[in-house]
PADORO-445070 format. One line per 3 residues: number of its first residue (from 0); for each residue y negated, z negated, x negated of N, C-alpha, C, O, CB. Coordinates in steps of 0.05 Angstrom, whole numbers, padded with zeros to 5 digits. Atoms other than C-alpha are relative to their C-alpha. Glycine has a CB too. Example, Ala and Ser with C-alpha at 12.3 -4.5 7.8 and 13.67 -1.06 7.14 Angstrom:
REM PADORO-445070
0) 00024 00000 -00018 00090 -00156 -00246 -00024 00000 -00018 -00024 -00013 -00039 -00001 -00025 00020 ~ 00024 00001 00016 00021 -00143 -00273 -00022 -00014 00015 -00044 -00018 00005 -00009 00029 -00009
END
This chain:
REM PADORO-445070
0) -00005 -00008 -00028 -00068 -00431 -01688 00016 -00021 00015 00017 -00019 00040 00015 00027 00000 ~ -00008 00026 -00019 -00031 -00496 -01666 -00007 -00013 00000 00007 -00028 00013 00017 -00013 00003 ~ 00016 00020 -00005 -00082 -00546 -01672 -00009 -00001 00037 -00015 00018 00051 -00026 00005 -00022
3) 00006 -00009 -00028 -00096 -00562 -01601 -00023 -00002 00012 -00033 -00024 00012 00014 -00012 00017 ~ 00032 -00003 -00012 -00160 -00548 -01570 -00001 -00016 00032 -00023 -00027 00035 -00009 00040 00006 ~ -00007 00016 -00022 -00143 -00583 -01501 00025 -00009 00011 00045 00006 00015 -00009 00008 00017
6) -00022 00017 -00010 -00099 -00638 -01475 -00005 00001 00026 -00029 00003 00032 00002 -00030 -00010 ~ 00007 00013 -00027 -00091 -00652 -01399 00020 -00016 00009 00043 -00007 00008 -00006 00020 00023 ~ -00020 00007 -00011 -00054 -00702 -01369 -00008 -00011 00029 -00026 -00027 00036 00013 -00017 -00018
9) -00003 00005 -00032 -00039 -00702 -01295 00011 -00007 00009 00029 00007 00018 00000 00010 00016 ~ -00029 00006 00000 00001 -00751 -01282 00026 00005 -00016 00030 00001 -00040 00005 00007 00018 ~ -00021 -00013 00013 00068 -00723 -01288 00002 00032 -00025 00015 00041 -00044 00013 00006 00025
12) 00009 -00027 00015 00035 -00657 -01309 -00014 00004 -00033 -00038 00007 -00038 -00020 00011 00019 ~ 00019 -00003 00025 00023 -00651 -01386 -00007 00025 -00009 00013 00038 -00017 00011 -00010 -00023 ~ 00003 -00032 00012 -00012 -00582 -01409 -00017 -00010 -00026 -00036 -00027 -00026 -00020 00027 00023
15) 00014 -00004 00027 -00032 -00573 -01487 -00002 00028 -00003 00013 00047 00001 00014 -00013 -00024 ~ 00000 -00033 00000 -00065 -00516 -01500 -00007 00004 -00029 -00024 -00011 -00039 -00023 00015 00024 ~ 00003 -00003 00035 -00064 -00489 -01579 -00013 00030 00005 -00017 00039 00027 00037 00001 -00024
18) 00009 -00014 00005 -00095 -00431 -01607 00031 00036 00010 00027 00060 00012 -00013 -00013 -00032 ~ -00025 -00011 -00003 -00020 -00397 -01593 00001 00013 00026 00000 00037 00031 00022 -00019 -00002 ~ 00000 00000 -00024 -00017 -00406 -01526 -00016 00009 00019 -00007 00015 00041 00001 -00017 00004
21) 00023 -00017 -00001 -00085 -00377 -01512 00001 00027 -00008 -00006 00041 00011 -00019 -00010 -00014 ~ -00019 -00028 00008 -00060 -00310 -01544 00031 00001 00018 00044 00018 00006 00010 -00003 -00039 ~ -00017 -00004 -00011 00002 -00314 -01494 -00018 -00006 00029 -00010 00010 00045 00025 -00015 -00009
24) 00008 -00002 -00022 -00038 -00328 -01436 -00021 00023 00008 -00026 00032 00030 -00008 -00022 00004 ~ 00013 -00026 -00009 -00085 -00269 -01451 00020 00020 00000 00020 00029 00023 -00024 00008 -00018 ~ -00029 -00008 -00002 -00021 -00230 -01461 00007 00007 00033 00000 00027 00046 00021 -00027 -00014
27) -00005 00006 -00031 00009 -00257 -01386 -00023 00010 00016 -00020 00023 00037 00003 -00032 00006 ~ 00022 -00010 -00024 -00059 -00241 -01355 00000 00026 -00003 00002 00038 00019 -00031 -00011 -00002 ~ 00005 -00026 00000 -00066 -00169 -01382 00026 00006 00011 00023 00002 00035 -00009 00013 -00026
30) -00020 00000 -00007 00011 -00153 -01368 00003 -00002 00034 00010 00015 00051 00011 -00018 -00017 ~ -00001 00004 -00025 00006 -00187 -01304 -00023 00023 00019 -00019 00037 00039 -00005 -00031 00001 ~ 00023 -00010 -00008 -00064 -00157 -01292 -00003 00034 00004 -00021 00048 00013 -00020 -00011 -00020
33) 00007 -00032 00000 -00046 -00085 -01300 00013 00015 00031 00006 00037 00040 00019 00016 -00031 ~ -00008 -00010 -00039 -00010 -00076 -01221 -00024 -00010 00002 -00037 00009 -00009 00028 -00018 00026 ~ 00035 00000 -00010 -00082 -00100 -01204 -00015 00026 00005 -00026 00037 00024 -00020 -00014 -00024
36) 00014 -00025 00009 -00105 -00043 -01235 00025 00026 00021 00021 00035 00044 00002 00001 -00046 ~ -00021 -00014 -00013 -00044 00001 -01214 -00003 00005 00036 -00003 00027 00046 00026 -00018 -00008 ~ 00005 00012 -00032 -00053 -00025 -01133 -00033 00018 00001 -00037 00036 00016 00000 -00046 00004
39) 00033 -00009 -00014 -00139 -00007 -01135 00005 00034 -00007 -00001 00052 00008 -00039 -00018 -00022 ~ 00001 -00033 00001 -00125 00064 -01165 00017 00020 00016 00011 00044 00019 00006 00009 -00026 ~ -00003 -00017 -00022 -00073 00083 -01114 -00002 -00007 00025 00015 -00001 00042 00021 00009 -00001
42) 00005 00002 -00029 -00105 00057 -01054 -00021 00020 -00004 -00027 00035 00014 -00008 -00029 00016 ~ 00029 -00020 00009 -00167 00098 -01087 00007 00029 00012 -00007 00043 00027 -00006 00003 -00041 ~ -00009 -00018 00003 -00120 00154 -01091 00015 00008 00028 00013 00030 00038 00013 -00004 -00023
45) -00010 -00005 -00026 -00081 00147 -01028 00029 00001 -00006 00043 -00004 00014 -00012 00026 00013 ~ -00030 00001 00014 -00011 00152 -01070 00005 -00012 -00023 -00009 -00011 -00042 00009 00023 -00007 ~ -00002 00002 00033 00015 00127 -01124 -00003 00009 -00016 00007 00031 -00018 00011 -00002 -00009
48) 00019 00001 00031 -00018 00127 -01188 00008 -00018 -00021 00016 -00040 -00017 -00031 -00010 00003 ~ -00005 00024 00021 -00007 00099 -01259 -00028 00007 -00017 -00026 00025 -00033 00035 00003 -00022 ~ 00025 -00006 00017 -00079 00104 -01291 00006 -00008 -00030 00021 -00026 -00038 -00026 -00018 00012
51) -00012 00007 00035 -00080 00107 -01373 -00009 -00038 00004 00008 -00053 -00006 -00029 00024 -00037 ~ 00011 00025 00002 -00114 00034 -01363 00022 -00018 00006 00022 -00041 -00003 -00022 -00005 00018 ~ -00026 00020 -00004 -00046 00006 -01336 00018 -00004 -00024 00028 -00026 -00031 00019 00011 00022
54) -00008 -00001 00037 -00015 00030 -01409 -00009 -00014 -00011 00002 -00032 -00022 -00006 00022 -00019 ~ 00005 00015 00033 -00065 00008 -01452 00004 -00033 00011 00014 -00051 -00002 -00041 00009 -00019 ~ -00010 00036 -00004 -00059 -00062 -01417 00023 -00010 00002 00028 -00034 -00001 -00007 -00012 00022
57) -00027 00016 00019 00015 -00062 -01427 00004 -00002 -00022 00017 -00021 -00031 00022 00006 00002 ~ -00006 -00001 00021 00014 -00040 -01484 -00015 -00033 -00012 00000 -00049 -00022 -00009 00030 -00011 ~ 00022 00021 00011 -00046 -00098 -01504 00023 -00021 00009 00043 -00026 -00005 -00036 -00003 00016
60) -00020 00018 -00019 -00007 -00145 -01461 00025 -00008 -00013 00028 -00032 -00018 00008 00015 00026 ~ -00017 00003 00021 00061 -00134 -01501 00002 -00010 -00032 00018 -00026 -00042 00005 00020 00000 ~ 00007 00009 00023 00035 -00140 -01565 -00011 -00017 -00004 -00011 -00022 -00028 -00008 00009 -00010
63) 00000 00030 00000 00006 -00206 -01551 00013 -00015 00012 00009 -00038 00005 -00018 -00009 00006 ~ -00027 00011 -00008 00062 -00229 -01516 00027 -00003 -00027 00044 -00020 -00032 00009 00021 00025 ~ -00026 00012 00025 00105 -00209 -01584 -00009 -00009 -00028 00004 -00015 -00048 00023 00025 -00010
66) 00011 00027 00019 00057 -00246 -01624 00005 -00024 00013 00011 -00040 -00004 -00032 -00001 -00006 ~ 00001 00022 -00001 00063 -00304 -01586 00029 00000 -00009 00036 -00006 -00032 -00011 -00012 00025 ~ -00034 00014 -00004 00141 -00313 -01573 00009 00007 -00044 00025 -00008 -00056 00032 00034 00036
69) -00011 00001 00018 00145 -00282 -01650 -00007 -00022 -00022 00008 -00033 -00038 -00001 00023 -00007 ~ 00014 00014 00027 00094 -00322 -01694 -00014 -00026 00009 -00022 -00043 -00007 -00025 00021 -00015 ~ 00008 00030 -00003 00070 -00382 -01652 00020 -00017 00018 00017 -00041 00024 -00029 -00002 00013
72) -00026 00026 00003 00142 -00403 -01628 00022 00013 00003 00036 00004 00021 00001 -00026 00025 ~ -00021 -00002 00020 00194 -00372 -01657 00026 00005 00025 00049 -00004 00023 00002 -00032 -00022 ~ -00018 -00002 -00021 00229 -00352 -01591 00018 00034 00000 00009 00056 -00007 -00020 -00007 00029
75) -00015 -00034 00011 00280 -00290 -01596 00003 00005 00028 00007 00029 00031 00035 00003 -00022 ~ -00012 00000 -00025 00295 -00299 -01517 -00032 00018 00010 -00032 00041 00017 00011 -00038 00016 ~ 00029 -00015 00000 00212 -00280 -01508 -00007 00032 -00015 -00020 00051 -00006 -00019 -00020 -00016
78) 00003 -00029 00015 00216 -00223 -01564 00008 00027 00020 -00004 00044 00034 00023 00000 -00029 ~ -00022 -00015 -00021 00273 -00189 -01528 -00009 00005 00026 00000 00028 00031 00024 -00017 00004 ~ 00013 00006 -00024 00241 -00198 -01462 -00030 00016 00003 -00041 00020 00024 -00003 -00032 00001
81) 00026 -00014 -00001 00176 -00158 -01486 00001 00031 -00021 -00015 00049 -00023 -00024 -00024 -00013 ~ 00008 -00013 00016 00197 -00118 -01538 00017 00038 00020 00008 00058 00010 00012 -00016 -00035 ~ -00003 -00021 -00021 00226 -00057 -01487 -00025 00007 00012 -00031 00031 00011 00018 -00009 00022
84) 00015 -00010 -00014 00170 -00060 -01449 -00028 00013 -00013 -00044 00029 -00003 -00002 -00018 00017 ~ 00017 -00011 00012 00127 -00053 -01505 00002 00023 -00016 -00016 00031 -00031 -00007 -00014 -00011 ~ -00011 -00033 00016 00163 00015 -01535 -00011 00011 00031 -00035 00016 00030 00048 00009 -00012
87) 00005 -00018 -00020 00156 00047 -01463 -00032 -00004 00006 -00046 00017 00005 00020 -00004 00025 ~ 00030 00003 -00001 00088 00029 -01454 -00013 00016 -00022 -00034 00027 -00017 -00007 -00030 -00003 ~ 00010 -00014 00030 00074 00061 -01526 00000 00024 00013 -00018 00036 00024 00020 -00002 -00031
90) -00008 -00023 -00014 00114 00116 -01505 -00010 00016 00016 -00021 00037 00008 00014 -00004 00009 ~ 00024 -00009 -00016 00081 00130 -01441 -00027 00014 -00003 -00034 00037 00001 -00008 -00018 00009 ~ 00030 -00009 00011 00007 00121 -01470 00000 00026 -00016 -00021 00039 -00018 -00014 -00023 -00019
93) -00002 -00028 00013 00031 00182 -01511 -00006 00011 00012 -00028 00021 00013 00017 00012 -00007 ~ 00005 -00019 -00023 00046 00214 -01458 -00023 00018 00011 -00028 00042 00008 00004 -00013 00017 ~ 00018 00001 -00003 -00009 00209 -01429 -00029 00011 -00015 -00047 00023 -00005 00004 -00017 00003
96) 00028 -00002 00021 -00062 00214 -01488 00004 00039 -00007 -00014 00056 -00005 00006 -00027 -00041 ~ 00003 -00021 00013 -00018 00278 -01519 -00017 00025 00012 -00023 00024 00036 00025 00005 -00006 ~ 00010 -00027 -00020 -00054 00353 -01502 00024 00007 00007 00044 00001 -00007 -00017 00028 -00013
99) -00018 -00010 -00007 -00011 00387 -01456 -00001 00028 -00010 -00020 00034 -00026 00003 -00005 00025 ~ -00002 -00020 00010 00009 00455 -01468 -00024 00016 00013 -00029 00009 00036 00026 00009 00003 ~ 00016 -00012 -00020 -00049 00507 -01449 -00025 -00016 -00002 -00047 -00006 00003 00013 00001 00028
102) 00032 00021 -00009 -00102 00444 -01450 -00009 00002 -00030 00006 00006 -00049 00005 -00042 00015 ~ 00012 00001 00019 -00150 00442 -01499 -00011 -00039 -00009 -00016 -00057 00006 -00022 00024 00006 ~ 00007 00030 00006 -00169 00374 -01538 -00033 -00011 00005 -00039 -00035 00001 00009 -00006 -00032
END
């Protein structure tokens, strides 16, 4: 997973991109990508909305975020930084998933 699959250099700008870093950027995009989602379902809606789809993409999102910072660089400042958001996100999707009282499965 750290062999690098692309170099760029731009000038001043060097990006290497590893097999790591590609798992943190799909991570950042879902994470980032879930207000996307959040924003089209309550203009849909007319109010605010948290659709299950904003969960499972933090949740997804978190958990490749604490693979990257845990197992492709060793960062505790990154762990820390994801690992909250990835209990409430869990949490939530419960929420969400469990039957309520009265509802049938």
């Amino acid at each position: 997973m750290n062999e690098i699959f692309l170099r760029l250099d731009l000038g001043p700008i060097h990006l290497v991109i590893t097999g790591w870093k590609l798992v943190g950027y799909l991570g950042v995009g879902l994470f980032a990508g879930r207000w996307v989602v959040q924003l089209i379902a309550s203009r849909r809606a007319g109010r605010p909305v948290m659709p299950r789809a904003f969960w499972y993409m933090s949740v997804s999102g978190s958990l490749l975020l604490l693979g990257y910072f845990t197992l492709g660089k060793n960062d505790s400042v990154g762990v820390l930084s994801n690992l909250f958001p990835a209990f409430t996100a869990v949490y939530n999707l419960w929420l969400e998933i469990k039957p309520r009282p009265g509802q049938t499965a």
